[in-house]
C-alpha positions in Angstrom: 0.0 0.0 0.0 3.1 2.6 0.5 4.3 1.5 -2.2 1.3 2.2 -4.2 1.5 5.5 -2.6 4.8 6.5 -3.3 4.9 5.4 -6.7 1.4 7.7 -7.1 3.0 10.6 -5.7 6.5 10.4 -7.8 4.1 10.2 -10.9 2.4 13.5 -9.2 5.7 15.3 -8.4 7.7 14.4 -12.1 4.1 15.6 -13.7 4.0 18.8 -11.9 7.9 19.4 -12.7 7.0 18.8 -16.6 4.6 21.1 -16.4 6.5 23.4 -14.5 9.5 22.9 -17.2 7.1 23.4 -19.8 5.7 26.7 -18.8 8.9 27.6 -17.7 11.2 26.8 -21.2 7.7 28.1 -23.0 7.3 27.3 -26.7 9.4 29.2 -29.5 7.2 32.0 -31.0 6.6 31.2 -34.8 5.5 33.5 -37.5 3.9 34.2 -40.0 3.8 36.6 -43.1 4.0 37.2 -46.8 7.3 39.1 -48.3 5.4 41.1 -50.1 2.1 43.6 -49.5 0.4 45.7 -52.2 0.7 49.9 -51.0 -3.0 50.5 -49.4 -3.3 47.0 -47.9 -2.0 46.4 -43.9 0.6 44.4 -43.7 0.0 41.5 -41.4 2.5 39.5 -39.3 0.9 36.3 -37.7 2.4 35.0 -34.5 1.7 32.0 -32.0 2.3 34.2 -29.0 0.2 37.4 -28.0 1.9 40.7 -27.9 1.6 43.1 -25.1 -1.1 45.4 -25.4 1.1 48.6 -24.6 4.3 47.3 -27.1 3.5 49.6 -29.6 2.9 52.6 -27.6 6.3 51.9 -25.7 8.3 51.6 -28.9 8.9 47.8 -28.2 7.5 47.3 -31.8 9.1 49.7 -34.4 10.0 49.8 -38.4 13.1 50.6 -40.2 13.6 51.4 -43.7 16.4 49.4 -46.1 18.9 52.2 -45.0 17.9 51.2 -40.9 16.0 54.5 -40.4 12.8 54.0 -38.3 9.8 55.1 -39.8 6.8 56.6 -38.5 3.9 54.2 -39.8 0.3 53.5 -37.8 0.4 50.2 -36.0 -2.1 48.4 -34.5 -2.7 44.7 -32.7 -5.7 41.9 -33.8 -6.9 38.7 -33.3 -6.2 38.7 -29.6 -3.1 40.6 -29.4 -1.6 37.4 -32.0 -1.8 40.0 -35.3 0.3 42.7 -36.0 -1.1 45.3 -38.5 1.4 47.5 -40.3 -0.5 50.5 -41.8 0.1 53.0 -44.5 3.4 52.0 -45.3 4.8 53.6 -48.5 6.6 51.5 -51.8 9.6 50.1 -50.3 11.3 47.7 -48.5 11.5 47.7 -44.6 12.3 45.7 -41.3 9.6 44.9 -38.2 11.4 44.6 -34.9 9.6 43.2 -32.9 11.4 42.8 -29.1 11.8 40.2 -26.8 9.9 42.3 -24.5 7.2 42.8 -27.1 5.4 39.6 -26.1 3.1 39.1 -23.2 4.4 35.7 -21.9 8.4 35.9 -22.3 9.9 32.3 -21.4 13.3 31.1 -22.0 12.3 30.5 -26.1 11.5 34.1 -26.4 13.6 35.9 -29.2 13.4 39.2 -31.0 12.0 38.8 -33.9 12.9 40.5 -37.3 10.5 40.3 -40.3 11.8 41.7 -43.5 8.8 42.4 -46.3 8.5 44.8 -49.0 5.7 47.5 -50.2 5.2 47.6 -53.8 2.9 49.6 -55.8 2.8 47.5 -59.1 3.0 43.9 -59.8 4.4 41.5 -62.2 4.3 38.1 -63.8 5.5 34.8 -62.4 9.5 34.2 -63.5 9.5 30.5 -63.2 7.2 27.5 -61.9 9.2 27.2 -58.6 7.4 31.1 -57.6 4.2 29.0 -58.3 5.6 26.0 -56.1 6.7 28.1 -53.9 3.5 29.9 -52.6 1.7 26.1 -52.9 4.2 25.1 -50.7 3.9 27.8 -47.9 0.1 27.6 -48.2 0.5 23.4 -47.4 3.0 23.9 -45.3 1.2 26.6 -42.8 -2.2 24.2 -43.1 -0.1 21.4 -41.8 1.3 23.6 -39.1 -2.4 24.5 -38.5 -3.9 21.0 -38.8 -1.3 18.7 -37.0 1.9 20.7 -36.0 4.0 19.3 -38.8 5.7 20.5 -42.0 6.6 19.2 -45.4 9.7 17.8 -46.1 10.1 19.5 -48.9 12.9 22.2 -50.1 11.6 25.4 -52.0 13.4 27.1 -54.3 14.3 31.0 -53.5 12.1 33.4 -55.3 11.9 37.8 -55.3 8.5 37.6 -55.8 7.1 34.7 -53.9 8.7 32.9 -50.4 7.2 33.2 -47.2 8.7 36.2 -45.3 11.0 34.8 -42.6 12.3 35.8 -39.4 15.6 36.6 -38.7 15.1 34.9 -35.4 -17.3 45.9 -58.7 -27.8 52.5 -62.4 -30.5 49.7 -63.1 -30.8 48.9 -66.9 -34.7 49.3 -67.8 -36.4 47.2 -70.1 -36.1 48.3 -73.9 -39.5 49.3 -75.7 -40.4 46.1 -77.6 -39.5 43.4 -75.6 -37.5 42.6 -71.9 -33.7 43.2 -71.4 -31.5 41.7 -68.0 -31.7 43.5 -65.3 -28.4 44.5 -65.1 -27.1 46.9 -62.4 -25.2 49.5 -64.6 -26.6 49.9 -68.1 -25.2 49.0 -71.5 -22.9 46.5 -69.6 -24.9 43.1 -69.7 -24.8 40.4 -67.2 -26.9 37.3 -69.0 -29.2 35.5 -67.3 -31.1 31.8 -68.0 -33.8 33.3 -70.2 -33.6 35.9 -72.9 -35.2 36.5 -76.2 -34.4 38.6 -79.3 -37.7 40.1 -79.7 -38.9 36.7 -82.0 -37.5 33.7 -80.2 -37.2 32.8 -76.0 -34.1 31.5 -75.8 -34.5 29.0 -72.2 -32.2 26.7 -70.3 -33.9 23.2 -69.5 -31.1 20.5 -67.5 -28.6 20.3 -70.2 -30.2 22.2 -73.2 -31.2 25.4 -74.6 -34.8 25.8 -76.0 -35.6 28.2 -78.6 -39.2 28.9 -79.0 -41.1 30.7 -81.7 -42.9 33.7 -80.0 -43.9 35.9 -83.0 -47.7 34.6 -83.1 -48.2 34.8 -79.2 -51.2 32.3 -79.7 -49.4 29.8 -81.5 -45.9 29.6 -79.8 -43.7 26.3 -80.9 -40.6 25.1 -79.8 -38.2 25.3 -83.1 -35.0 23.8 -82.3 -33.0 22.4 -79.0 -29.3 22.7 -78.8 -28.2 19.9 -76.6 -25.0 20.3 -74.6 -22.9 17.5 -73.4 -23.8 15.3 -70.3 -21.4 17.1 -68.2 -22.5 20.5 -68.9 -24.9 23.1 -67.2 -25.7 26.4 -68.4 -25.4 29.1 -66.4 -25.9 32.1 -68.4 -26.9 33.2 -71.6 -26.4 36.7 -73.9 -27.6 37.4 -77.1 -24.8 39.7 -79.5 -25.9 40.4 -82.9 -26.6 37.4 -84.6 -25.1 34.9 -81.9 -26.4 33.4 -78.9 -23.7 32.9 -76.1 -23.8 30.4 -74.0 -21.7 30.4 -70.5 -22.0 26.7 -68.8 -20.4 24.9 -66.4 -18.8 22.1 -67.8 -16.8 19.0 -66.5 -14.3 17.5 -69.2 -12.5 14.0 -68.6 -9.0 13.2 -68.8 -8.5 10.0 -70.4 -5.9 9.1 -68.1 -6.6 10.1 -64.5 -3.6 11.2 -62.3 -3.4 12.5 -59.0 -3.9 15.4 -60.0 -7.5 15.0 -61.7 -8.4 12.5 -58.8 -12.0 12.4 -60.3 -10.4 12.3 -63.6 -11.5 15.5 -65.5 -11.2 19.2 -65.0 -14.6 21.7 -64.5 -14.4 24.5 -66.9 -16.2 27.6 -67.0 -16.9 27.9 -71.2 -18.7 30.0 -73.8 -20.4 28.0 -76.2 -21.2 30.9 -78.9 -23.6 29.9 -81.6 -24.7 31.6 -84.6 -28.7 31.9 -84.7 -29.3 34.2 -88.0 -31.8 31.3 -88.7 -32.8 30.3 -85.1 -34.5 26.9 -85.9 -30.7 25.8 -87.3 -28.4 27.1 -84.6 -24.7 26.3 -85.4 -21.6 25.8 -83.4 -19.4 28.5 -83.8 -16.4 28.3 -81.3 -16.1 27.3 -77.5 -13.6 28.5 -75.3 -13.0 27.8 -71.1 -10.9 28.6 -68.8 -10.7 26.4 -65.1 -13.3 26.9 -62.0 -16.4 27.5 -61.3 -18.1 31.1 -62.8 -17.8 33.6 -60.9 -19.3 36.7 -63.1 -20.0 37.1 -66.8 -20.1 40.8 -68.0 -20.5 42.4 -71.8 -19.7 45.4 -72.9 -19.2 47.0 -76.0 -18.5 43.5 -78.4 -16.2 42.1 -75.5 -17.5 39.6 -73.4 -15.4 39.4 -70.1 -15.4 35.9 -68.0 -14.6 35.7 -64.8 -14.2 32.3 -63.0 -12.1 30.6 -59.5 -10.2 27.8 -58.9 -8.5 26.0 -56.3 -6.0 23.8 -57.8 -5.2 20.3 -56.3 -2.4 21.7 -54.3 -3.3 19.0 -51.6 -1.3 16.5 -53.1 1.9 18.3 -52.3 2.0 16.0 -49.0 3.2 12.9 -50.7 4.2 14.4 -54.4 7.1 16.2 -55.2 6.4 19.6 -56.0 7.9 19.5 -59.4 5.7 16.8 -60.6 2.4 18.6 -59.3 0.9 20.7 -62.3 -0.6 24.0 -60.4 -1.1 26.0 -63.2 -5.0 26.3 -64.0 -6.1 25.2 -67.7 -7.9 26.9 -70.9 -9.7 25.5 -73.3 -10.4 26.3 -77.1 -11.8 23.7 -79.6 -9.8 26.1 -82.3 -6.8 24.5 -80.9 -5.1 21.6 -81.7 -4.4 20.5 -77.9 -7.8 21.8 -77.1 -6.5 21.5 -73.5 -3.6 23.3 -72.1 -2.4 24.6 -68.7 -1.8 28.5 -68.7 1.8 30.0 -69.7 3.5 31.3 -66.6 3.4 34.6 -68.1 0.0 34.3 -68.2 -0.3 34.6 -64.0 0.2 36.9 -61.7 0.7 36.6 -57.8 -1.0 39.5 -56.1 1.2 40.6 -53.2 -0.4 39.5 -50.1 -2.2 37.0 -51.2 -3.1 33.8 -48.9 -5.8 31.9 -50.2 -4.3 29.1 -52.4 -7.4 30.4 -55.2 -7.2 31.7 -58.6 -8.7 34.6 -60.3 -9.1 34.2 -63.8 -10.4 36.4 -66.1 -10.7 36.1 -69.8 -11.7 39.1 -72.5 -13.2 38.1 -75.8 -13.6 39.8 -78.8 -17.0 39.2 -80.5 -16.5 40.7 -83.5 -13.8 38.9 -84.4 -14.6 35.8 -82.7 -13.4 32.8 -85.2 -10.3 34.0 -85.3 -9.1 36.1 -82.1 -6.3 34.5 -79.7 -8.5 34.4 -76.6 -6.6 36.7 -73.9 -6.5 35.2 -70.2 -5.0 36.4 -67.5 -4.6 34.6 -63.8 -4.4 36.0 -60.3 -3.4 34.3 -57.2 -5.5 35.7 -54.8 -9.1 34.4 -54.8 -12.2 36.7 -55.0 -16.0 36.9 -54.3 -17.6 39.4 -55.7 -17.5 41.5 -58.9 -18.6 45.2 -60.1 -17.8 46.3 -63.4 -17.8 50.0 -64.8 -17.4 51.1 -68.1 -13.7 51.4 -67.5 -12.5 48.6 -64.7 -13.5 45.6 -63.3 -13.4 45.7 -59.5 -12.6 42.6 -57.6 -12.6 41.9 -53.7 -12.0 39.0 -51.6 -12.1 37.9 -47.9 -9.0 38.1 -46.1 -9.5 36.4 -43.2 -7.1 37.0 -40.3 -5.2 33.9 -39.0 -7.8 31.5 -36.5 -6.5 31.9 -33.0 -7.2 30.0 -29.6 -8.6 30.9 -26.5 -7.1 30.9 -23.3 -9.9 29.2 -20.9 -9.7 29.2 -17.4 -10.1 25.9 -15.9 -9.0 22.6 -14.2 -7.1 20.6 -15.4 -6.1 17.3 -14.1 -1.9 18.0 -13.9 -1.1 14.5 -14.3 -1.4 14.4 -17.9 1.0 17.3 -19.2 -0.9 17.0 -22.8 -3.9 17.8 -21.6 -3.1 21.0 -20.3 -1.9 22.0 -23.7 -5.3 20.9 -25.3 -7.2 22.6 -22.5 -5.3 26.1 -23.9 -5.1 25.4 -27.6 -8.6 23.6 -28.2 -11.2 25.9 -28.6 -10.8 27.8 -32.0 -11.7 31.9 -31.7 -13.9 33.0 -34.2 -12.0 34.3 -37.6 -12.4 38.4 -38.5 -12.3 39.4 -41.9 -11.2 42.0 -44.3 -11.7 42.8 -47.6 -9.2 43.2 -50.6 -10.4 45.2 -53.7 -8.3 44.8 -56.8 -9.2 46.9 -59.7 -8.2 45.9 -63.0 -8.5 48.3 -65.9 -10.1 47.6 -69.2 -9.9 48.6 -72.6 -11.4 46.2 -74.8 -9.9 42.9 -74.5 -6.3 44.8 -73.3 -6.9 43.9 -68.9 -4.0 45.3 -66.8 -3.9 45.2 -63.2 -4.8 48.9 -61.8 -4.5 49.4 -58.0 -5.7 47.8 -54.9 -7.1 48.2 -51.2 -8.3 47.0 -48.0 -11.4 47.2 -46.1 -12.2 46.1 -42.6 -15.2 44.2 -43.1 -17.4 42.0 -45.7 -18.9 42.9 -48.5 -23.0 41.8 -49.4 -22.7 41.7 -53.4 -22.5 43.6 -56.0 -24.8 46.2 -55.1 -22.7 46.9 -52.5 -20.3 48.6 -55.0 -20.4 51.4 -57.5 -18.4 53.8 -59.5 -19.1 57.6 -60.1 -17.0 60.7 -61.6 -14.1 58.1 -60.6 -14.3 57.3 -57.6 -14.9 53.8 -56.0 -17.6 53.2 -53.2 -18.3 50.0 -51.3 -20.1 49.8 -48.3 -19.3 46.8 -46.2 -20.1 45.1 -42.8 -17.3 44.4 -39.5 -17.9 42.1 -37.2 -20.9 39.8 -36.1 -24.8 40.2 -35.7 -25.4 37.3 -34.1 -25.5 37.0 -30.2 -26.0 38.3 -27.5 -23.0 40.4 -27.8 -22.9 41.8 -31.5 -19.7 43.4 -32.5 -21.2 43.9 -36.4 -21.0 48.0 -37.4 -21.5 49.4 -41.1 -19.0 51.2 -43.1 -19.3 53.4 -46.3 -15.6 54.0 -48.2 -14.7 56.1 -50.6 -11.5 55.7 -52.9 -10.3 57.9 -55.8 -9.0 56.5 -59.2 -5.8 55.2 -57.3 -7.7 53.3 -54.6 -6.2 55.9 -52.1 -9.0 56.2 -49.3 -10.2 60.2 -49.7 -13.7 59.7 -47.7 -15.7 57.7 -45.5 -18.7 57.0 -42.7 -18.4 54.5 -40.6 -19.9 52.9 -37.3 -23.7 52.9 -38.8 -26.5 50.7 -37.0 -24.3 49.3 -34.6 -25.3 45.5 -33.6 -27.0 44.9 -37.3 -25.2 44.2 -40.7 -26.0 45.4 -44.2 -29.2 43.6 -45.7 -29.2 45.6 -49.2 -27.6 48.7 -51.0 -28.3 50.8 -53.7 -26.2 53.7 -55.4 -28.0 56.1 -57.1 -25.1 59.2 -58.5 -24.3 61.0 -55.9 -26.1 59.3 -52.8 -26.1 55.7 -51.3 -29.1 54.2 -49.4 -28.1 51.2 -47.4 -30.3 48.6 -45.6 -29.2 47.2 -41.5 -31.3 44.8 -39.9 -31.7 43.1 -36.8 -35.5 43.7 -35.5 -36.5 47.1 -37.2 -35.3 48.0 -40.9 -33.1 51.4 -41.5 -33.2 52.4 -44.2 -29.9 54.8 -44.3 -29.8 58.2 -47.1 -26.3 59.3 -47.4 -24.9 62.3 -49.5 -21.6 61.5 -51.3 -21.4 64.2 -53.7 -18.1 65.7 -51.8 -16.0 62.2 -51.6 -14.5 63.7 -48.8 -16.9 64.7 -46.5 -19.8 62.0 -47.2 -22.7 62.7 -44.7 -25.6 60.3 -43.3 -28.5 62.5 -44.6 -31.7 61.1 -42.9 -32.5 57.2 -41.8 -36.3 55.5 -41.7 -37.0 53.1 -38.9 -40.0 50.5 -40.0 -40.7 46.7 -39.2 -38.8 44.6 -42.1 -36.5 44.9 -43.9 -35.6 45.2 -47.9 -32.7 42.3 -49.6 -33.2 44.2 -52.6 -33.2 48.3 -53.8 -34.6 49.4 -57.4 -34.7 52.8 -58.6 -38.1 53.6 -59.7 -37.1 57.1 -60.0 -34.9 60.3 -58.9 -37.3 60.6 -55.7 -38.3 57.5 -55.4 -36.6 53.9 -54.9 -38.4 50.2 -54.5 -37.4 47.7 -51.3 -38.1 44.0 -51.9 -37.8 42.1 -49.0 -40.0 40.4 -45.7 -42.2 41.8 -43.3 -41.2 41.0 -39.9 -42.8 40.5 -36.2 -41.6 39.7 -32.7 -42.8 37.3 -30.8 -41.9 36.1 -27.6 -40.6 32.5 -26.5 -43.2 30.2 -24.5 -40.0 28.7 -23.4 -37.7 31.4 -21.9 -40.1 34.1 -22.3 -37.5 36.2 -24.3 -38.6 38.6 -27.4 -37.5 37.1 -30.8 -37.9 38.2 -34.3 -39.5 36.1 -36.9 -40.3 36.5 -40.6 -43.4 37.0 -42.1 -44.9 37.7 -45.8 -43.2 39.3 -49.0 -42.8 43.0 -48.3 -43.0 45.1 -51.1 -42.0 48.9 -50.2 -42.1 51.8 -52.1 -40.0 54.7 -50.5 -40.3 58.3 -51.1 -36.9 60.1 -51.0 -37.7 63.6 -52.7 -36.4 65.0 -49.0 -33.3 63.2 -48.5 -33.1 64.1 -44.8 -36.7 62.7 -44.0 -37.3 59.7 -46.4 -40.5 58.1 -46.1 -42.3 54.9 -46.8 -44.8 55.6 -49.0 -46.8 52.3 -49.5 -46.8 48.9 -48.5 -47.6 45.3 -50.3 -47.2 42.0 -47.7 -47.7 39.1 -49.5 -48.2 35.7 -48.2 -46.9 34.7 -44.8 -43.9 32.9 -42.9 -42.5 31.0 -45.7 -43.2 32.9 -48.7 -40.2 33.4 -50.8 -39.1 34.3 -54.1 -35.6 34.2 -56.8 -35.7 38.0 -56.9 -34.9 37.9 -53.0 -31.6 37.0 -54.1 -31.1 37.2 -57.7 -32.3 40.4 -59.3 -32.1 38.8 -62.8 -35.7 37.6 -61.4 -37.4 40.9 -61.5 -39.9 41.7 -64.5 -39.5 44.9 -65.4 -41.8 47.3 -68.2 -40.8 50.9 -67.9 -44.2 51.8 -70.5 -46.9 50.1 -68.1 -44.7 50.9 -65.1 -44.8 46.9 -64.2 -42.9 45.3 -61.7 -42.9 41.7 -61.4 -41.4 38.1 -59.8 -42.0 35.0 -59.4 -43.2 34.0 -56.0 -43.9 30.9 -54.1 -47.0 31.3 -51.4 -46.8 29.6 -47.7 -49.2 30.9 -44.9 -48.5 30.2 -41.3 -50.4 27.4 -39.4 -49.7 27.4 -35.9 -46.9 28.9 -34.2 -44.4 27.1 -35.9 -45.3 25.3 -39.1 -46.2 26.5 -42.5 -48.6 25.8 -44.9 -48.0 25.6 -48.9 -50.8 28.1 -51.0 -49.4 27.9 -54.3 -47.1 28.9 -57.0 -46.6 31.6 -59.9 -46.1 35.1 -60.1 -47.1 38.8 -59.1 -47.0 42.0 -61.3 -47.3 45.2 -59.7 -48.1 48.2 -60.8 -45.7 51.0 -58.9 -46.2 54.9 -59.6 -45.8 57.7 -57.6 -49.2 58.9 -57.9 -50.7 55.6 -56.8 -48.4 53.6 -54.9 -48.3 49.8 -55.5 -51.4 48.4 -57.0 -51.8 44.6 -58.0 -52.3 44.2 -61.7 -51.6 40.4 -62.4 -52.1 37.4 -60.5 -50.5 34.3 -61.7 -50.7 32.2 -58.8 -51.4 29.0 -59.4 -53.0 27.9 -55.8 -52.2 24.5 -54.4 -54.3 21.6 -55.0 -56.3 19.4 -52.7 -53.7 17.3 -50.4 -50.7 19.0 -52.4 -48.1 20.0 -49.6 -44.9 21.4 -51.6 -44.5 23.8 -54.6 -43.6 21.5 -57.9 -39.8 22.7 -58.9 -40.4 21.9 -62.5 -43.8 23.7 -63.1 -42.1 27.0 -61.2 -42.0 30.3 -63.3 -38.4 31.0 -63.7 -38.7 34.5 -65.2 -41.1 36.6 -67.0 -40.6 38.6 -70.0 -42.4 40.8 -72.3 -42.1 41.4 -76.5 -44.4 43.7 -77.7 -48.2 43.9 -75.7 -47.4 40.2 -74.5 -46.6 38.9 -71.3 -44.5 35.4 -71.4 -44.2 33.0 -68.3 -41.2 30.7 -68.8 -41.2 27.4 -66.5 -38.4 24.3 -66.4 -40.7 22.7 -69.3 -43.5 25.4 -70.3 -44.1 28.9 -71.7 -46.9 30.7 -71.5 -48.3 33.8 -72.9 -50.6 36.7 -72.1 -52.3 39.4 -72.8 -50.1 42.5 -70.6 -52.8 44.9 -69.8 -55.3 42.6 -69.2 -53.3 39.4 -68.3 -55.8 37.1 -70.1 -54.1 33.5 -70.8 -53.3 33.8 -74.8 -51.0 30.5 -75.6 -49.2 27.9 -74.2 -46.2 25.6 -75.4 -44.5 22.5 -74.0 -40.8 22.2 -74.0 -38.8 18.6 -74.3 
C-alpha cells in the first residue's frame, strides 16, 4: 500500500515538474507573413504568442527602412493581441522589430523577432514555376502547421516575388421598348441571365439544353430547335450579341488518363459555347472556349464579353508528391486548338502581393466581333475573389481576407497529471476568424486587362450592389464584425476611394449590432439597408467624396434584400415583413419572418425619407428568386410593371407553415398611386398538395411587344399585358 502511494505521488511530483518545465522553457514564438504587401493594404504579421497590449505605444514594436531608419507608420494589434497590423506604409522595403519584450508571456524560447517584407505599388508576372511552387508550398505547409503541427519535407526554391517572409530569429438597366432586357445593375454593360429573347425567339435553359421557342404569333408559340449540350455540362448564363447566342456553362471535361492530379479524372471548366442563330431553328456551333473553375461573373460590354471564373487547384497533393511533378497551373480551353486543353503560360499569371488563399482569379476578355479567329486573352491572379462590379472602365474585384484562426485561453482545471492535456485545455477551442476585404481593380480597354491598383477594407462585402463607381471614384459599403448573439460586434461602413484606390472619404460605425441587408447607389447618394429587429433604411450624400454625410434614416418593421430605382425621388425595397414574438420557453422577445414585403420609399427630402406604400404578400415561408437574384425581377418601364416570381406559404400554428401555391405577381408602382396589383399568376395548391412542384415553377417573365411570357423548367406561356388574359401555351422537351 506505500508503495502504491509513493509510486502515485513520484508520478504526481515528475508531472508537476514537466509542467512546471514546460511553462517555464515556454514554446518558441513562430511567425507568420507574406514578403510582399500591395501599397494601401495592412501588412500582417501572424504570431503564436500574443503581444503586449502597450508594445507599440512603448516603442517595443518599431520599423526601419532598407537604409535602418525608423519610420513613423500606424500600427495596430488583432486577433487577440496574435496580429500585428502595419498601416500606410509607402513603396519600399522595410524591417519589423519586434522585441523580446514585445510579447506578453516571455519564457526562455522568447527571441526578437525580425520580419523583413517589401511595399510595392505594381505587380508582375511569375518568373518560373518554382514562384508557383513556392506559394503552394507555404500555403501546405502553414495548413499542416495548422492542422497537425508538422511541415513538409520539402525544399523550395528561392524566389523575389514569392517565399514566405521569414524571421531573422465591382444604375438599373430598364427594359427596352419592344420586348425585356436583363436587369443589369449598370446599363449598357450586360450580365446574362437563364432566359432571354431577341424580340422573335425565348431562348431558355432546361437540365442540359437550350430551347428556342417561336414567340412571333403569341397564340401559336412552338418550340423550333434544341441545342443539346454535353452530359457534363450546365448552363449558367446566356447573352444574345448580334446574330449569336452565347452560352456560358459549367462544364466537366475527362482526362482519359486520370492522375493524381485529376483524382476524379476531368477538370470543371467555365466555357462559352457561342452559336450563330441568323436562322434560329438551325443554330450552329461556332467556337467554344474555357478557362478552369467554377463562374464567378459574366459581363459584356461594348462587343467584349469578359469571363470571370475561380479555382483551387489540387495543391493538396503536395503532401506525398514532389512539388515539381504537381501541375498548379489552371487550364484553358479552345476547340480552335489543336491541344484543345492546355495549362496557362507562366506569363499568363500573376501573384498579387499579399495573397493567402491558395485560389485563382481568372479572367478572360473576348472579342466578338472577331470571334473565329481572335487568340483568346486570359490572364490569372493568385488571390481568390467573391464578388464582382464592373464600370465602363475597370473591373473591381474583392476577396475575404481572413485574419489567422486563434485560440482561447480558458480558465479551468485541469487534471496536472497528464501534461498534454493542459496544452489541449489552452489550444482547443478555435476563436472566431475576422475578416477583411481586398479590392483589386483591373482596368479595361477592350480585351487589353491590366492590373490597376488595390485596397483593403475592414469588413465583408453583401454583393455587388454593395459597390459602385461615379466621376471616378470607388464606393463599397461593407459590414465588421458579427450580428449574431447576445453580444454583437457587427458596425457598417461606407468608403470612398479615388481612381488610385487611395481612401479620400468615408462614414463608418452605422447601426451598430446589425449588418447590411441591401444597397443601392444612385449618383451621388447611397441608401443602405441594417437589420436586426427594425429596418433602417440609411440616405447618405456623397457628392463631396470627402466629407460623405448620413443624410436622414427610416425606422419601420422589415427589412428590404433588394433596392430598385423607380425614380430620382423614389426607390423600390423587396424584401419580408417582420414580427416579434416572444418565447413560450424562456419568455424572451424574438424576431421572426413574415410575408413578402414590397416597399415603395419616397426620398424627394433626403433628410426625411419616407415609406410611401406597403404590399405583404403571403406569410412565414413565402419566398421568391428576386430575393436574391435580381435577374428575377420583371421589369416594363411603358406600363410601369414590376414583377417576380413567388412561391406562397401561410403560417399554421406557431411554428409550421402551410404551402398556397405557385406563380407570379405583377405590380403596378407609380408615384401617384403607390403599389397596385395588376396580375395574378398564382397557381394555388391543389387538394392534399403540400410542396411547390420545382419543375412547373416560373423562372422568369418577359415581355415582346403587348405580350406577357411565363417561362417554366418545361413550359411557356403567354398573355395578354394589360389585361393578363391567358393567350397560348407551349410544352418544351
Amino acid at each position: 500500500m506505500k508503495k502504491r502511494f509513493y509510486i502515485g505521488g513520484l508520478l504526481i511530483v515528475l508531472a508537476a515538474i514537466v509542467v512546471g518545465a514546460v511553462l517555464f522553457l515556454g514554446k518558441k514564438v513562430e511567425v507568420e507573413a507574406t514578403s510582399k504587401v500591395m501599397v494601401n493594404h495592412p501588412y500582417l504579421i501572424h504570431f503564436s504568442q500574443s503581444l503586449d497590449e502597450a508594445s507599440i505605444d512603448n516603442e517595443h514594436i518599431y520599423l526601419t527602412n532598407s537604409a535602418g531608419e525608423k519610420v513613423e507608420v500606424s500600427m495596430k494589434l488583432l486577433n487577440n493581441n496574435k496580429t500585428l497590423a502595419i498601416l500606410n506604409a509607402k513603396s519600399g522595403t522595410y524591417t519589423a522589430h519586434i522585441e523580446k519584450s514585445a510579447f506578453k508571456d516571455i519564457s526562455s524560447k522568447t527571441e526578437k523577432q525580425e520580419i523583413e517584407f517589401e511595399v510595392v505599388d505594381e505587380i508582375k508576372h511569375i518568373a518560373s514555376k518554382e514562384d508557383l511552387q513556392n506559394f503552394f508550398l507555404n500555403v501546405a505547409n502553414r495548413e499542416k502547421r495548422y492542422y497537425s503541427g508538422g511541415e513538409f519535407e520539402t525544399t523550395t526554391v528561392e524566389s523575389s516575388d514569392m517565399s514566405a517572409a521569414e524571421s531573422k530569429s465591382d444604375s438599373a438597366g430598364s427594359g427596352g421598348s419592344d420586348h425585356s432586357t436583363t436587369n443589369n445593375q449598370v446599363e449598357g454593360i450586360e450580365e446574362g441571365d437563364i432566359v432571354v429573347t431577341d424580340g422573335e425567339f425565348i431562348y431558355s435553359t432546361f437540365d442540359s439544353n437550350i430551347i428556342i421557342t417561336d414567340t412571333r404569333d403569341p397564340k401559336n408559340m412552338k418550340q423550333v430547335s434544341k441545342i443539346p449540350l454535353d452530359q457534363y455540362s450546365y448552363p449558367m448564363q446566356m447573352m444574345i450579341h448580334e446574330n449569336m447566342l452565347i452560352v456560358i456553362k459549367d462544364q466537366y471535361v475527362e482526362t482519359k488518363h486520370p492522375d493524381k492530379q485529376h483524382y476524379m479524372g476531368g477538370y470543371s471548366l467555365t466555357t462559352a459555347a457561342i452559336y450563330n442563330i441568323e436562322d434560329p431553328t438551325n443554330p450552329s456551333l461556332i467556337r467554344e472556349v474555357g478557362q478552369d473553375g467554377y463562374m464567378s461573373a459574366v459581363r459584356k460590354y461594348n462587343d467584349v464579353l469578359y469571363i470571370v471564373s475561380n479555382k483551387t487547384p489540387n495543391y493538396w497533393i503536395l503532401y506525398d508528391t514532389p512539388a515539381d511533378e504537381v501541375e498548379l497551373r489552371p487550364y484553358v480551353y479552345d476547340s480552335a486548338e489543336e491541344e484543345k486543353i492546355a495549362p496557362m503560360e507562366i506569363d499568363q499569371l500573376t501573384i498579387l502581393p499579399g495573397a493567402t488563399e491558395p485560389s485563382y482569379t481568372i479572367i478572360s476578355a473576348i472579342d466578338l466581333n472577331n470571334f473565329q479567329n481572335e487568340k483568346i486573352e486570359t490572364k490569372g491572379f493568385l488571390g481568390g475573389s467573391q464578388n464582382l462590379y464592373m464600370s465602363y472602365n475597370a473591373i473591381y474585384l474583392t476577396a475575404n481576407n481572413y485574419e489567422m484562426p486563434t485560440t482561447l485561453e480558458l480558465d479551468v482545471e485541469v487534471d496536472t497529471s497528464d501534461a498534454v492535456s493542459t496544452s489541449i485545455a489552452r489550444d482547443m477551442i478555435i476563436a472566431p476568424m475576422s475578416t477583411n476585404t481586398d479590392i483589386y481593380k483591373f482596368s479595361i480597354d477592350g480585351t487589353t486587362i491590366n492590373f490597376s491598383a488595390s485596397a483593403s477594407v475592414e469588413g465583408t462585402v453583401l454583393n455587388q450592389f454593395s459597390m459602385d463607381e461615379y466621376n471616378g471614384h470607388f464606393r463599397i459599403a461593407v459590414t465588421e464584425g458579427h450580428s449574431w448573439g447576445a453580444e454583437p460586434t457587427s458596425k457598417n461602413h461606407l468608403y470612398i476611394f479615388n481612381d488610385k484606390l487611395v481612401k479620400v472619404g468615408e462614414v463608418t460605425d452605422l447601426a451598430k449590432g446589425e449588418r447590411i441587408y441591401s444597397a443601392r447607389f444612385m449618383g451621388d447618394k447611397a441608401y443602405i439597408v441594417t437589420f436586426k429587429e427594425v429596418d433602417p433604411l440609411f440616405v447618405i450624400d456623397l457628392a463631396n467624396p470627402s466629407a460623405p454625410k448620413v443624410l436622414g434614416e427610416l425606422k419601420i418593421p422589415g427589412f428590404s434584400n433588394y433596392l430598385h430605382p423607380l425614380d430620382e425621388n423614389h426607390l423600390i425595397g423587396i424584401g419580408y415583413d417582420t414580427k416579434t414574438m416572444v418565447d413560450s420557453y424562456s419568455k424572451q422577445p424574438f424576431t421572426v419572418t413574415g410575408g413578402m414585403k414590397i416597399s415603395l420609399f419616397d426620398i424627394t427630402d433626403f433628410s426625411n425619407p419616407k415609406e410611401q406604400d406597403n404590399v405583404i404578400i403571403g406569410g412565414r415561408g413565402t419566398y421568391s428568386d428576386v430575393q436574391y437574384n435580381h435577374k428575377a425581377l420583371f421589369r416594363n418601364t411603358d406600363y410601369s410593371y414590376f414583377g417576380f416570381p413567388i412561391t406562397l406559404y401561410k403560417e399554421k400554428g406557431e411554428y409550421e407553415t402551410q404551402y398556397q401555391g405557385s406563380g407570379a405577381v405583377i405590380y403596378e408602382i407609380t408615384d401617384e398611386n403607390g403599389i397596385q396589383l395588376k396580375g395574378n399568376l398564382i397557381t394555388p395548391a391543389a387538394n392534399g398538395e403540400m410542396y411547390e412542384n420545382w419543375e412547373l415553377m416560373i423562372q422568369r417573365m418577359l415581355y415582346i411587344d403587348d405580350t406577357l411570357y411565363t417561362v417554366s423548367r418545361n413550359e411557356i406561356k403567354s398573355y395578354d399585358l394589360q389585361t393578363f388574359n391567358l393567350l397560348g401555351s407551349v410544352k418544351l422537351q
